[in-house]
N, C-alpha and C positions, 0 to 999 in steps of 0.2 A: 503293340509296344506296351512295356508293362508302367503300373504308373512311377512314377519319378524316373523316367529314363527316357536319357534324351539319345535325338540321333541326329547330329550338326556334322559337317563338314565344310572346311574352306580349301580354297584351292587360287586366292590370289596372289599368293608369293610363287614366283618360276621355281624356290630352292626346295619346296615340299608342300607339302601337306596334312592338315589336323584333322582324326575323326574323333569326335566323342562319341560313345554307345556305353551306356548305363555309366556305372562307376572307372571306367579307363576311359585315359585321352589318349588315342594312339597318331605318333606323330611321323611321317615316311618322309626322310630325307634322299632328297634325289642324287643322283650319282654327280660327280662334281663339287657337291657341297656338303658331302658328308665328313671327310676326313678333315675340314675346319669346324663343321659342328661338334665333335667330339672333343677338338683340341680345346676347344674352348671350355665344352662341358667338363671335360676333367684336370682341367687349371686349377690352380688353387683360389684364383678368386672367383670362378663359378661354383666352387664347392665352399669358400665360405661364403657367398652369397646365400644358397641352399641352405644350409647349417643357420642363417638368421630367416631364413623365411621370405626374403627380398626377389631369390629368382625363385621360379618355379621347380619342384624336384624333379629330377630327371635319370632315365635307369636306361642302360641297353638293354635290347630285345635279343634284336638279331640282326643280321647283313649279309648281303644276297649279292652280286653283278654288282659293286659300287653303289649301290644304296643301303641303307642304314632306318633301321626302326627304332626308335625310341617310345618310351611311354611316359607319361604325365599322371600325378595322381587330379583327381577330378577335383575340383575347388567349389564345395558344397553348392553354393549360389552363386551364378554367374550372373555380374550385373554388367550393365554398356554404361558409356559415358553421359548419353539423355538422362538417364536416372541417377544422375550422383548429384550431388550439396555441392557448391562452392569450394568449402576445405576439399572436398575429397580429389577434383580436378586438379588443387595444386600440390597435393601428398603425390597422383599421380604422377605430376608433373615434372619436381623435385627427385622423385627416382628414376626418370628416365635419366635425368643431368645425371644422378649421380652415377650410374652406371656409366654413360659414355665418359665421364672426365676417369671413369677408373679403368676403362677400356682402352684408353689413350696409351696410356705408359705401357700399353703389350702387346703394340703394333695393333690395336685390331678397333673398331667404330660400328657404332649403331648405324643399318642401312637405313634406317627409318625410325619414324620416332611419332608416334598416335598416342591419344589414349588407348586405344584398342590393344595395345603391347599390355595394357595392364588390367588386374583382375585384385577383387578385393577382398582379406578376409576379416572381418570385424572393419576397422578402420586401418590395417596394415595392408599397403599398396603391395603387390605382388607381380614379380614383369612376368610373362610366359611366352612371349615370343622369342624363344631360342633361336629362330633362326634369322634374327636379326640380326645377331654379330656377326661383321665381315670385318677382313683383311682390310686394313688400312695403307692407302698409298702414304707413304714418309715424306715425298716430298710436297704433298696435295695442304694446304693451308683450310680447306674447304672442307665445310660438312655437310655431306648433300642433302641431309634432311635435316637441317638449319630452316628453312623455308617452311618443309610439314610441321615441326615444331611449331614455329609461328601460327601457320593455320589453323591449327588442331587445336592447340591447347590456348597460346597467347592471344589469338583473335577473339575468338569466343568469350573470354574471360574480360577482353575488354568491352566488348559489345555489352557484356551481363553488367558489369561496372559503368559505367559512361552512359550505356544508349539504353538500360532496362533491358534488353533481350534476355528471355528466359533458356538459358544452359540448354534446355528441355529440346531446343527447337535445331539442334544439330544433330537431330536422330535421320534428317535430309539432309546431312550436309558429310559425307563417309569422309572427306579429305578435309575437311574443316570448312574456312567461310576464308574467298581470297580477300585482299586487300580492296580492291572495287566493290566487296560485296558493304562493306562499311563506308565506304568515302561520299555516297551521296547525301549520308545520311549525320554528317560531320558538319559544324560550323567551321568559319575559315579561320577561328581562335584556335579549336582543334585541332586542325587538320597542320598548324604549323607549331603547337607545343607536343613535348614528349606525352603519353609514348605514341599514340599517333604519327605523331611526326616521320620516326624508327619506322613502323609498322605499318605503315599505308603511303602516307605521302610520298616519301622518298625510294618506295617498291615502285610505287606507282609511274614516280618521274624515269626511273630506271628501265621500265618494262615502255614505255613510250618512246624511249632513245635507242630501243635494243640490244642496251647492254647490260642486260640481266638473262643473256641465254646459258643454256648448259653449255653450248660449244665453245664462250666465253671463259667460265668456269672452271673446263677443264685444259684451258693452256696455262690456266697458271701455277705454277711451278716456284719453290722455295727450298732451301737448305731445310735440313732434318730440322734441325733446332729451331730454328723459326717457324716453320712451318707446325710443329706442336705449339710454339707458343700463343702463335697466332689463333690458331685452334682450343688455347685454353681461356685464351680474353674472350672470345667469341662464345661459350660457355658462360663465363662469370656476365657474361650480358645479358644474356640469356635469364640466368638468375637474378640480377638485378631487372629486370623487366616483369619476372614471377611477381615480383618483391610488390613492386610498385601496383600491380592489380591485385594485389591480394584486397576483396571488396571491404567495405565498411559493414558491420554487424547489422543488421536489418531487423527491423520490429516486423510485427504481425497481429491479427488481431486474434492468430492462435500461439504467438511465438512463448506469449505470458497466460496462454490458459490457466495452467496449473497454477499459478500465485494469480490470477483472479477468479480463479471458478467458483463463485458467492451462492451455487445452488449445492456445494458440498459445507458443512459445519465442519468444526476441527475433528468429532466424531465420527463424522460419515468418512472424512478421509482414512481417518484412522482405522477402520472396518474397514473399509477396498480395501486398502494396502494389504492388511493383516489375511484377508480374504484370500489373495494374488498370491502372495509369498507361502500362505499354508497349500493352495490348491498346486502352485508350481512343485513345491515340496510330495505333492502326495503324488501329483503325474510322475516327477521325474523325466522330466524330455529332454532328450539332446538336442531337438533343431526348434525352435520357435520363431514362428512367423506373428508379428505385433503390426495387426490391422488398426489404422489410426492411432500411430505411437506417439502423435505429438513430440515433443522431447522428451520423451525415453526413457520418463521417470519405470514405468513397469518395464520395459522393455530389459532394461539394468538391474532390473528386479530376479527375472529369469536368467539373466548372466552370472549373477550371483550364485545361483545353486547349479552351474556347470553348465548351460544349454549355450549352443550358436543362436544367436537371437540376429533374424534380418527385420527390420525395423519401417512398415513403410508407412510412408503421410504426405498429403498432397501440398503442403506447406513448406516453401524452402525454408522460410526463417524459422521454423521450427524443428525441421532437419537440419538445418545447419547446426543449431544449437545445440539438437542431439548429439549429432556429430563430435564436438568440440569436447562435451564432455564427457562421452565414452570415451575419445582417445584420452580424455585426460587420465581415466580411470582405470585406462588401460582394459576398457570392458570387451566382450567379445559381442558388440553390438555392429552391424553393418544398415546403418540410416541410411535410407532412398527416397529421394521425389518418388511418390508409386501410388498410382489408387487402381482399388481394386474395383470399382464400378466403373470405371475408365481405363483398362490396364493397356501398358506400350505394348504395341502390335510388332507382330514380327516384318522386317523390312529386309533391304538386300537383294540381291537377283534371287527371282523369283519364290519370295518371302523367307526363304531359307537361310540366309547368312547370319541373323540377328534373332533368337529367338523371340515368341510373345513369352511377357511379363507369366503369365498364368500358365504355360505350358513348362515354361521352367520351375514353377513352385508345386506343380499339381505332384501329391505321392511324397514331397521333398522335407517335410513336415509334419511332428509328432504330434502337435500342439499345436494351437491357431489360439491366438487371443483376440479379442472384440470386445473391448473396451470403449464406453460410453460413443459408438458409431452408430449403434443398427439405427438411430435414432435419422440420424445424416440420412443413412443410405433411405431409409422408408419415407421422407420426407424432401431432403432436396436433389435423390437421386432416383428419386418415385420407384423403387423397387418392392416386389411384393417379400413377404415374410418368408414366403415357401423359398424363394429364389435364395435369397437370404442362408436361410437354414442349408439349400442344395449348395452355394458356393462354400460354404463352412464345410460342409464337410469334402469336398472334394480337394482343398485344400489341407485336411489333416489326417492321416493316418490313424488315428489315435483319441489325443483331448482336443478339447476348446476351453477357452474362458471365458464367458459373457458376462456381457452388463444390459441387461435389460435398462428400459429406460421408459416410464409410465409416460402416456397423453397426459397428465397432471402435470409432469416433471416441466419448473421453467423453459429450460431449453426447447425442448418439445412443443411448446405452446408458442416458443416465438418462431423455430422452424414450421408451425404450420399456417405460418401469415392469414388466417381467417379461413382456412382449409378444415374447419373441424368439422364440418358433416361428413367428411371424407374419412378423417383418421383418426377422428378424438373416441370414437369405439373400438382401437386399439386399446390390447391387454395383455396380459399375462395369461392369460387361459388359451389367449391364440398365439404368441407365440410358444407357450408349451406344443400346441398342435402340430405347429411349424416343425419342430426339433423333434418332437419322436421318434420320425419318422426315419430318423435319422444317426439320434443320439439317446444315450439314459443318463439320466438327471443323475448325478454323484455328490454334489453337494450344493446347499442353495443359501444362501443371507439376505434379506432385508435389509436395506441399510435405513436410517431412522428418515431419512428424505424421500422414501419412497420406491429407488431403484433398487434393481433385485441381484446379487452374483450370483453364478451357476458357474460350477465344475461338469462340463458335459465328460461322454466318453462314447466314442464312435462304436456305432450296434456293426 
């Protein structure tokens, strides 16, 4: 397989199935449910969905015995929902609502409703699971994936608000986390105010009386018009419970790096920045991957001169941040929970359904920046230099950006907690050794505190 080219396939919806191979998503619509996937695809409001970027684009192939091929353009970086910020879960969120309440009015409903329906590009949420829209019964008041909603998106999100559970930790949880998975861990204040209340207690009182089954479910039965209405409250609840977890802004003791980093002078800033935006200027990359983006200050630096920039840091509160203000800026930044000396493993039946972090960026990538990390990685994630310099490059096609970072440098002295026979004869001579082997040195700055930039370019 060549590098940046993936080869994933799913095969749990009965209606079809997706393969990606290199740059196509090829999608096989089974017989039965092609001649709705179409109708939908060529609606007008699946075509202006497309036209804003909301659903994924979608083209016929071909069609064969009652099945139908479609293709997908590929969506540069494909992230899962372990790796998103707080915003990004409820941007997801909010489009799946909006989609079904617009689906409403044209006979037709979301069968299902995950994060997994959605893919990101910068900060603009993007559904791609077309064969989610089904035919909607008129007189069904019920949305049956009312409940995966809950699981998927609104459990989680309250678990992350309320109980500290990290986002992170639903990469084992494919249907979300049910209502028992939270209620032991509930006070009985909890467990009888909103939204709790909505979302566990009263599931829970329900699923113990047995009148919470699908056989339930589907005897009941409403006039058209009620039955959408019912179905539109049941939505705006839906959104009114988004509402209500949307978390509170979280500090960090990296979320304020940037306005307290007292081992850079106004000068030294001044040089990186000017460093960064000259050397992004001289690369010219379209895809940039920013190792230890913190909040995004470079990251938005490289968006600025035209690149896709994916953005990863192992800080929510400093992804989140990122987050907020890329969309504010409307940047073509996509912030991730993501370290890359720890990268998400690939999971699913038989490790295939969910790709690893690092097998989807390896090749994907013109540019790699490494800004004020190697420090991190060489000292509280004890990796050698050489390692170092080998993950850089198999991550870039192209450049890198570095920021060396002296044994002298503050930071450096207080990551080596009394470790200096170990690391304090770390230098600049050895990591030049590290990279050559690798990279040629294209342009280099001093900055007046000591650390070094380098514009590398891959031999």
């Amino acid at each position: 397989m060549a590098a940046g080219e993936l080869q994933l396939e799913t095969f749990r919806d009965p209606a079809g199935s997706l393969r990606i191979a290199g740059e196509r998503a090829v999608r096989r619509v089974r017989t039965g449910n092609a001649a709705g996937a179409l109708a939908f695809l060529q609606s007008p409001l699946a075509l202006d969905w497309m036209r804003q970027g909301r659903l994924i684009e979608t083209r016929f192939v071909s069609g064969a015995d009652g099945e139908v091929t479609l293709e997908h353009p590929r969506v540069f970086f494909p992230s899962y929902p372990w790796e998103w910020p707080p915003a990004a879960w409820r941007s997801a969120a909010e489009l799946t609502l909006d989609l079904c309440e617009a689906l409403l009015e044209r006979g037709l409903i979301l069968k299902d409703a995950t994060p997994l329906n959605v893919l990101f590009r910068g900060t603009q949420p993007v559904f791609v699971d077309v064969l989610s829209v089904d035919a909607r019964d008129p007189e069904s008041p019920l949305w049956l994936a009312y409940g995966q909603f809950v699981r998927t998106f609104l459990l989680p999100l309250a678990a992350y608000k309320y109980l500290g559970w990290p986002l992170s930790a639903t990469i084992q949880k494919r249907d979300g986390y049910e209502p028992a998975d939270l209620a032991p861990h509930l006070s009985v204040w909890q467990r009888g105010r909103e939204p709790f209340r909505s979302l566990v207690t009263l599931p829970l009182m329900l699923e113990r009386n047995g009148s919470h089954s699908a056989q339930t479910a589907a005897k009941v039965r409403q006039r058209p018009d009620v039955a959408l209405a019912v179905l539109r409250r049941n939505l705006a609840g839906l959104r009114r419970y988004l509402r209500r977890l949307e978390p509170k802004r979280r500090t960090s003791q990296w979320s304020g790096y940037a306005e307290r980093a007292d081992h850079y002078r106004a000068d030294d800033l001044l040089l990186k920045q000017r460093f960064v935006r000259n050397a992004v200027a001289a690369a010219q990359p379209k895809h940039v991957l920013d190792l230890g983006a913190n909040t995004g200050v470079y990251s938005r630096f490289a968006a600025e001169c035209g690149a896709d920039v994916a953005a990863w840091d192992t800080d929510v509160a400093a992804t989140e941040e990122n987050w907020r203000e890329s969309r504010r800026l409307d940047a073509a930044v996509m912030p991730l929970v993501a370290n890359a000396a720890r990268p998400t493993p690939a999971v699913g039946w038989r490790n295939a359904e969910s790709l690893a972090l690092l097998d989807r960026a390896r090749g994907r990538f013109d540019c790699v920046m490494m800004l004020g990390l190697i420090h991190h990685l060489l000292l509280s994630e004890q990796i050698p230099l050489c390692e170092i310099a080998r993950l850089l490059r198999e991550l870039t096609t192209n450049w890198a950006i570095v920021e060396w970072v002296p044994a002298t440098d503050p930071r450096f002295v207080d990551l080596m907690r009394g470790r200096d026979a170990l690391y304090s004869h770390l230098d600049e001579a050895q990591f030049g050794a590290a990279i050559e082997k690798h990279f040629t040195v294209m342009l280099r700055d001093a900055l007046p505190n000591g650390r070094v930039m380098f514009l590398l370019q891959a031999r």
